[in-house]
Each structure stands twice: as C-alpha cells, then as structure tokens.
N, C-alpha and C positions, 0 to 999 in steps of 0.2 A: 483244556479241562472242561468235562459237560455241565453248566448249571446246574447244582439241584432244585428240586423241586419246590422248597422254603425259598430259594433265589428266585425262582420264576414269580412266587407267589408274591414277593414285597414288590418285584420291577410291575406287577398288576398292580398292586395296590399303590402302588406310589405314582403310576401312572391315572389311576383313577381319581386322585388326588388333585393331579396337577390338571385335569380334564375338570373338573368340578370346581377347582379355583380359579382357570383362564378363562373356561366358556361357561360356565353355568353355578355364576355366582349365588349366597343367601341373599334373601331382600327382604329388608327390613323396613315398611313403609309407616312415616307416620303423621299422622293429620288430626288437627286439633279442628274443633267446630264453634266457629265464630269469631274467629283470632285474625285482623286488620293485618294486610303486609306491614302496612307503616307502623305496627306496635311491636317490630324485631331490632334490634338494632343494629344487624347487619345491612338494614333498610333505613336506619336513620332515628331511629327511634329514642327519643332521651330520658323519659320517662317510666320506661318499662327495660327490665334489665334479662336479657335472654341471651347468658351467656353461654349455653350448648348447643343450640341455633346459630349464634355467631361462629361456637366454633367451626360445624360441620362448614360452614362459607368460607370459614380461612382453611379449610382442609380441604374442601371441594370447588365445587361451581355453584357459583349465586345466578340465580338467572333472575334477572330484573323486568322483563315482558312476559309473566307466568300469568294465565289468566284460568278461569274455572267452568267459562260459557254458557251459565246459569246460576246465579248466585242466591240459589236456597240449596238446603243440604240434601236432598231426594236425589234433584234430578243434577247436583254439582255431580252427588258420587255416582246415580247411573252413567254421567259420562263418563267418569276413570273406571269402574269395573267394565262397562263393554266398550270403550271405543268407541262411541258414536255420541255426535254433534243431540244436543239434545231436543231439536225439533226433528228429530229422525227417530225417538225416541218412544211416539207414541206416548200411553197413557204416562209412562215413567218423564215426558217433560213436564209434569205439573209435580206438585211437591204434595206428599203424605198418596202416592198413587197407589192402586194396587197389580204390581207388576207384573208386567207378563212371563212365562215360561219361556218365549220364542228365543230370548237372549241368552248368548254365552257369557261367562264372566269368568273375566283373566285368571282368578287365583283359583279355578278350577280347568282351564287350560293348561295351567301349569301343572297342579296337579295329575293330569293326564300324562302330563310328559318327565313325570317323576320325581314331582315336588310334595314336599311335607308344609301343609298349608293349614294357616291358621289367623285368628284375629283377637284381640279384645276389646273392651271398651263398645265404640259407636262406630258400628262397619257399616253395612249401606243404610238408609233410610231418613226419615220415616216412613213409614208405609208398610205395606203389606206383601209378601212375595210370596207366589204360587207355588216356590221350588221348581226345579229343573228337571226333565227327563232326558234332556238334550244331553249333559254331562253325566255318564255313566259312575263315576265317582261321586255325585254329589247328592247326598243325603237329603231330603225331602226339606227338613225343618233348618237346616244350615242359613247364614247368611250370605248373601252371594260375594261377601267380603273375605270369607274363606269359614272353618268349622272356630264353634267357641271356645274361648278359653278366657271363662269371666267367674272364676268359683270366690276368685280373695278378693275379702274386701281388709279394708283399714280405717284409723281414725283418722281424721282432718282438721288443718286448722280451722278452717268457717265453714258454717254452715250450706253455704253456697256450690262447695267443693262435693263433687258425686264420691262417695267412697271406693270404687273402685281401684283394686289395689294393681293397677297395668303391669306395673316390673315383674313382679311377683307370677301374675299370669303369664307374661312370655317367659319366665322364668320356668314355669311347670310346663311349657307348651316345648322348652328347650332340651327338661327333663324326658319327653316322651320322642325327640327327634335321633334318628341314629345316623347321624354325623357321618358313617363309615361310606354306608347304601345312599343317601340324598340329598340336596340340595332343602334348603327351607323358605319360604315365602311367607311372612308374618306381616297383619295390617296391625298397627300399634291407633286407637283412635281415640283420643283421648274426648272427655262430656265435657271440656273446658275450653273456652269460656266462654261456653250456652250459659244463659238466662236460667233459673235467679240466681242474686248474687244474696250475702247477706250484706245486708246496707249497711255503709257507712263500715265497712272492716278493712277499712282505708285508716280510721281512728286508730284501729283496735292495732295494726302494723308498724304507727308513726310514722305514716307517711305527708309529706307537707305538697298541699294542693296546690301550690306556687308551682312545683316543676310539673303541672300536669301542662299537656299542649291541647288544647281545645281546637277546631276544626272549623271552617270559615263560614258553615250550614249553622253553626250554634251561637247561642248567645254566652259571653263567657259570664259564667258564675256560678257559686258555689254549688250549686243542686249538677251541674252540669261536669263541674271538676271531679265533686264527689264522688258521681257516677263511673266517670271516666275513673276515678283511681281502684273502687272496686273491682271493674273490668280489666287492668292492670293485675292485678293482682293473679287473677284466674290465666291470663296470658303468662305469666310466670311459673306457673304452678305446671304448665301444656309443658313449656322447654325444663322444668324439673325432669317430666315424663322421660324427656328426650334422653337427660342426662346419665340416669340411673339406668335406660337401656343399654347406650353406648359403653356404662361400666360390666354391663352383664356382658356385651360382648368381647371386651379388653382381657375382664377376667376369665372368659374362653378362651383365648385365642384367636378369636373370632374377625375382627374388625376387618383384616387384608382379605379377607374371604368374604368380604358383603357389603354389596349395596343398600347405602342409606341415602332414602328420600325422606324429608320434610316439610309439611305444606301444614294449609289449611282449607277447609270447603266455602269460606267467603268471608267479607270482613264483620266488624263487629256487630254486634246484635243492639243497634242501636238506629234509630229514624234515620230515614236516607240514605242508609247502609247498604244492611241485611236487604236481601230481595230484591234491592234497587238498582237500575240500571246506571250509575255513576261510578267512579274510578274506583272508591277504595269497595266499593259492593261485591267488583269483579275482578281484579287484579289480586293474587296473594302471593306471600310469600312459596319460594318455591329452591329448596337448595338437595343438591347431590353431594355424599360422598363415599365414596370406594376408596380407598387407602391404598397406592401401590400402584391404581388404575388409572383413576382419574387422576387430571393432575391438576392441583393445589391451587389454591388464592387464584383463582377465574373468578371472572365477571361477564357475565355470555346476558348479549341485551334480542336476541334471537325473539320470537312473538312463540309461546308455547301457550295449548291449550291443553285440560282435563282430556277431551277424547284425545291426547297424542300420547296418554303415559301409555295405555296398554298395549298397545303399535310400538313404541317404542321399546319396552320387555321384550317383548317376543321377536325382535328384531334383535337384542342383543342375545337372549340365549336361540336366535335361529330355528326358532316354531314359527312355522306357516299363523298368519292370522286367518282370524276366519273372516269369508267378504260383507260382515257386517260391519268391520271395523272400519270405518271412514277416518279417525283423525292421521295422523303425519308423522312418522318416527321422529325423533327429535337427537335419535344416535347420534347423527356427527355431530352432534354440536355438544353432546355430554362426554365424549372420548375427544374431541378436539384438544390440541393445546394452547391455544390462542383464546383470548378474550376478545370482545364486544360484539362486534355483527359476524358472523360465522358464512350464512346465507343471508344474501342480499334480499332474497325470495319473501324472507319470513320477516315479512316488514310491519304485519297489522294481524288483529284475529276479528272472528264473528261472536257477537255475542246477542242473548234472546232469551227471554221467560213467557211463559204463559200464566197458569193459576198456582199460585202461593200460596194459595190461603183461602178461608171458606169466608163471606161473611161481605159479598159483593155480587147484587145483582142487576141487573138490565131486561130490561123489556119481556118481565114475566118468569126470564131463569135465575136459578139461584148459583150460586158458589159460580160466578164466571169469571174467565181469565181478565187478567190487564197486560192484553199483547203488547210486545215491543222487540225488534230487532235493534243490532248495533251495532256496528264495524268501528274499531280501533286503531289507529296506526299513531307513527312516531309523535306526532302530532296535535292530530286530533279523535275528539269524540262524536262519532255522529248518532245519534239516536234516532227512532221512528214507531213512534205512541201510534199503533195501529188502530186503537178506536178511544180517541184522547177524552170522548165524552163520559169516560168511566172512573171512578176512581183509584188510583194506581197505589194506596195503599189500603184497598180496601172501603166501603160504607162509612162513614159516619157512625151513623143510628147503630153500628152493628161493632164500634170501636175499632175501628182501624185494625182489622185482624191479622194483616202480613207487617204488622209492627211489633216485637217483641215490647209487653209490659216493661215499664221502669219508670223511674223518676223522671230522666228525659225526657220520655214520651206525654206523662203527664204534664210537665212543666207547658210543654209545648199545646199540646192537646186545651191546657186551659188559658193559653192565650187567647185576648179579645180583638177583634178589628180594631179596637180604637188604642190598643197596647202600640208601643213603640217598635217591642219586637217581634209584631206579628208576621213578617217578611221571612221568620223562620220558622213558623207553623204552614206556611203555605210552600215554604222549601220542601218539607217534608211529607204533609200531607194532603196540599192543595193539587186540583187535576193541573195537566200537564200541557202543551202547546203540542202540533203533532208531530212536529221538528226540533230537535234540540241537537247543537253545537258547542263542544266546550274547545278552547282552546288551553288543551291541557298544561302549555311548557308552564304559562301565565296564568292558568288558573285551575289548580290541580284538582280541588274543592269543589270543582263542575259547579259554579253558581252566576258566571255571567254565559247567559245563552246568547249563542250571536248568528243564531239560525234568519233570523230576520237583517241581520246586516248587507247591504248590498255587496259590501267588501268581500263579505265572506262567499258569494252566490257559486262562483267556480266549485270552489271546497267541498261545498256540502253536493252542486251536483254531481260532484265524480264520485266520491263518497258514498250518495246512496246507488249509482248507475254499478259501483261494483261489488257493493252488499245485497242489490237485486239479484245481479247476477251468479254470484256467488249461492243464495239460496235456494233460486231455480235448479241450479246445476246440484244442490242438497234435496229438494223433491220437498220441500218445507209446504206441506200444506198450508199455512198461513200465508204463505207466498201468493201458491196457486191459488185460491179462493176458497179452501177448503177446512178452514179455519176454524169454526166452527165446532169441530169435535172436538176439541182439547175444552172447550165447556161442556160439553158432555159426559168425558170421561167424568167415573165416579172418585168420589175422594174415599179413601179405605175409611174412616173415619165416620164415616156419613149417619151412622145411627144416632152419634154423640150431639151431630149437628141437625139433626129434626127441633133440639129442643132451642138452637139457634135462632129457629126459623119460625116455633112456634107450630110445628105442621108432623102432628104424628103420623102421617100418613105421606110423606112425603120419600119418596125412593126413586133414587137419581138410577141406581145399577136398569132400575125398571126402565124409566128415562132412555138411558142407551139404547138397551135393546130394542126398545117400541123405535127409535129412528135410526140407528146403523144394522140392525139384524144379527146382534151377535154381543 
C-alpha cells in the first residue's frame, strides 16, 4: 500500500521533531547578578534557601570549579556571549566599556543557524554597544544577550527588588515562538541581588541574624549580619526567578526539550568580593539541566570557565565556532555519566581584571586599571598585582569606587588604625603585596597569604611559570608589555565622570585617539 500524502507529511514532521529534540535543543539560560556560589544550597549554603537552584542540581549536573574569569559584570558576561578569555577582550575587559562591533555573540550565532532568541532582565553590560554588522540578523539597538523582552513589570515585596516582571516576559517571548519551525534560545537575567537593597527588610521578613554565616574578611556583627540577611533575601527572590520559569516550561511541555543553565556573573556585591580577585569574587554557582539528557544528581569538579559556555553550545548543537572563540567546550563533561574529575586536563583555570571602576588614578591618568592576573587549581590561589603600588579598590579621596555602597562598606570604610578591627578595612581596601598565595583547602576566605613562606616557594613558582605561559600563549597584552591600553580605553560613562574629576574639559575617547590612532 503507497503512503498518502497526510502519512508522508506527519513521518516529516515527526521526524522534525525528534531532530530538534536530539540535536537542537531550547536553551533556557539564567544568571542572577551578584549572587556568591556559596549563598546556593546545593553549595552549602544554610542561610539562604534556594530551593529551584537545588533542584536543577538534583536533576542535573552541579559543577563545583565554575569560574567567570573576570569578576565584574561587563566583562564576566563579554566572556559568555563571545567566547573569549577576557584579556583578549580588548576595550570589553574593563567594565561599563564601550564595545566593539568586531565581536560575534553566541545568541546571534544561533540565531543564524535557526534559532528564536531572546532576553530579559540584565543581558550584557554595563556599557555601551555599537551593534553589530557582522550578524546579519542582528538589529542595530539589540543587546548582544539576544532581542528584548522587558515590557512587564510587577509589584514587589521591598523596595530593593527591580520590578521587572521576568516570568511573564519569557512568557510573551514564548507566546511569539513557533514551536513547530525552531528551536529557542532565551537569557533569563535577572537585577538580583545588585545593590541597593532596602535596609534592614531582613526585620520586615522575621528573619533571625543568629543563622546568618559571616565570612573570615569581616567582623561578625550586627551592621554586618544585617547586611548579609538583606542580601539573602535578593539571592532568594534570583531562584524565585528560576522557579516560576521551570513551571512555564512543565506547563508546556517543555522541560525534556531544553537545556537549563543557572549561574551567576560574580559573588556578592560586597568588599573583597565583587571585583576582587579572591575565591568567592570568581567562582559561581554553575548547574545544568536537560531532563532525559543529562543524567541526574552529578557532581562534575572539572575547572570551567565563562569563555567555555559558548564553545561549548555550538559544540552540542554542531555550528562551526567562529576562531574568535578561545575558551574549551566543556561537552564531555555535561553529557558524561560519571561524577567528579571527568578530564584529568581541566585541573585549574586563568583568571584577570583590569579597570572596574572609575575613580583611580596614577601618575597624571585618570580612571586606571588595578592589573592583576590569576591561576587556580585544586589547591591553590596564586595571584599577581601587576602594579601593587595602586589602589585595587580604587582612591581613597574618590571613595573606593569598585566597592559597591552599603552598610559593610561603611562600617569598614570608618574604621581607625587604632580600632581593633582595622585588619579588615585593609582586607578590603588596603593596597596589596605583588604576590599573593592562599591555600584554599585551609583557608577558603583567601586571608592568610603565604606568598612570602619559604615552604611555599616551589608552589608559587610553578604557579606563576604556568600562568605566564599560559597568557603569552593568550597574546594578553598586559603579559607582553603592552598593558597600558586597557587605561586608555574610554569608560562609556565618561561624561558622568568629568564631574568626578572636577575637569569639564576632560575627554579620555580624545585621550585614545591622540596615543593609539583610532
């Protein structure tokens, strides 16, 4: 008997089906900004309760060596949309930069290759982007996080809380997808839990500062707890986010059809943190789940970084990357079925900031970086303060500018030398030695440096002899001697900050040009 034509037509379409569910899953990505690994509790967390976070880790893969390679929010997320190391970055490794055109970004790669792409909330930045003419799909005014879908807002319980109503926008982004023809690619980003909070809505919750966990850089007490429980709060409200999407896509049908990532762009937005070159600054939370695909309750201690997600996409749905992409697919080790070290290989990662923040200068310039490279492994921490005679969170005189306001910051900020707990005003904001060693197993909290130990001298020299190596073989101008520019570059921002400076007449874009020519 010869098929009809209605029989040909479903074996298409049901083949089309099962080709967009095996190889060319939805992806559903979502990152909260400013949210600490160690405030999840699939990470240990006891204070903060993030129970759709946990799920996706009992459903997926937790990966416990997830690192961001820059721990401010510009140049975290320039590494996940293009795939590159962010001293390879150009003007996008400094944070609030104005980005170049020359880069491709993933969720318009996809796009090309037949994806329905979208975002809400806080997709790349801060900063300023030129738009792209490289991506022939992608709309001048777009963010390079994918097209917006920011129209709902909602009420909130505190003040602190950005109104934006996330669910509801993937919800209308869901509404304009056609399911039948393509694949979806959605960044969920949520403005939680950035800076400000409303004070003290720790009171207004009844929550008791007794369970809050204080960190070994602080002094334990109330202005300190209080802070911290605030900041809890906004970290629960990020895996709220989580939660309400994962039901948007149950009640699709959706969930065995899509890849769920959940991170964050760096830890809490708190001194010694945020910005900072220490553990919890640059390690976040980092879990997968695909339903069906991946398989369940993994624990992968593998070394991943930000530039390895977008290498890694297009490695599973099999698009060519383009040769800007430097980081490392991380495939086998998210389709594995085995827990803990996967590859022997992916033992340590690199990590590196330049300019954070405006409101620090040297020898005549203004707004200059506070270099520093940093290589990771099971281990240790080894850091390298490339010009230690600056201050790494910024001026003084000009308030510590890569230190988000708060109460913390104050408390600390008005301690005296002759105070008892000044040892953690110069944790935070005091300059820096040009070597620094932590031994993480024993002291997680990066605050005995043992750069100066004899004991330690092998450690740290193999340490730095293969994070040299390693950034020569990245073309890291700061490497090569050519360091320099990343003070140069302009901060998009730069009009705001004349009056920083006191200097109406002061124009950094000018600056550039007059010494690179372009």
């Amino acid at each position: 008997m010869r098929p009809t034509l209605l029989t040909l037509l479903l074996v298409l379409v049901a083949g089309m089906f099962q080709a967009h569910g095996a190889d060319r899953p939805n992806v559903l990505f979502l990152i909260a900004d400013d949210a600490s690994r160690n405030s999840f509790g699939a990470y240990g967390a006891k204070y903060v309760e993030t129970p759709h976070f946990d799920r996706l880790a009992e459903k997926g893969v937790l990966f416990t060596n997830a690192y961001n390679n820059n721990p401010k929010c510009a140049p975290a997320r320039a590494c996940l949309v293009t795939g590159r190391y962010s001293w390879q970055l150009e003007e996008a490794t400094n944070h609030n930069p104005i980005l170049s055109d020359k880069w491709e970004f993933y969720p318009y790669i996809l796009e090309e290759n037949g994806y329905f792409v979208g975002f809400t909330g806080k997709g790349w930045g801060p900063g300023t982007w030129r738009g792209s003419d490289v991506n022939a799909n992608n709309a001048k005014n777009d963010n390079p996080a994918g097209h917006a879908y920011n129209n709902n807002k909602r009420d909130v319980p505190y003040s602190g809380i950005n109104k934006m109503d996330y669910p509801t926008n993937f919800a209308d982004f869901l509404y304009e997808w056609d399911e039948t023809a393509q694949p979806f690619c959605f960044w969920l980003g949520t403005k939680e839990p950035h800076r400000g909070y409303e004070k003290d809505s720790w009171k207004k919750d009844g929550r008791n500062l007794a369970d809050v966990e204080v960190q070994d850089f602080y002094p334990d007490n109330e202005t300190i707890r209080g802070d911290l429980a605030d900041y809890a709060i906004e970290v629960e409200w990020y895996d709220k986010q989580i939660g309400a999407a994962l039901k948007i896509l149950e009640e699709r049908g959706l969930l065995e059809n899509t890849l769920i990532v959940a991170t964050s762009d760096h830890g809490m937005p708190f001194p010694r943190v945020k910005g900072q070159i220490y553990d919890e600054g640059f390690q976040v939370p980092f879990v997968a789940m695909w339903k069906g695909t991946v398989t369940p309750q993994r624990i992968v201690s593998d070394f991943i970084t930000f530039p390895d997600w977008a290498p890694t996409l297009l490695d599973l749905l099999k698009i060519d990357a383009p040769d800007q992409m430097t980081g490392q697919s991380f495939l086998p080790q998210l389709m594995s079925k085995e827990s803990g070290r996967i590859d022997e290989d992916r033992n340590y990662t690199l990590l590196g900031k330049e300019r954070h923040d405006v409101g620090r200068v040297d020898n005549g310039l203004r707004s200059v970086s506070y270099p520093v490279r940093a290589i990771r492994n099971d281990s240790f921490l080894y850091c390298r303060n490339l010009l230690p005679h600056r201050w790494p969170a910024g001026n003084p005189e000009f308030g510590y500018k890569n230190t988000d306001g708060s109460p913390t910051k104050t408390f600390l900020t008005d301690l005296e030398p002759s105070d008892p707990e000044y040892r953690y005003y110069e944790m935070s904001f005091g300059k820096r030695p040009k070597e620094e060693l932590y031994d993480i197993l024993n002291d997680p909290h990066c605050v005995n440096n043992l750069a100066e130990n004899p004991s330690y001298a092998k450690i740290k020299e193999r340490m730095w002899k293969q994070l040299q190596s390693d950034l020569i073989a990245h073309k890291d101008p700061r490497i090569l001697g050519q360091g320099e520019i990343f003070d140069y570059y302009p901060n998009s921002k730069w009009e705001r900050n004349k009056k920083l400076y006191n200097d109406p007449d002061w124009n950094p874009v000018k600056a550039f040009e007059e010494k690179y020519g372009r």
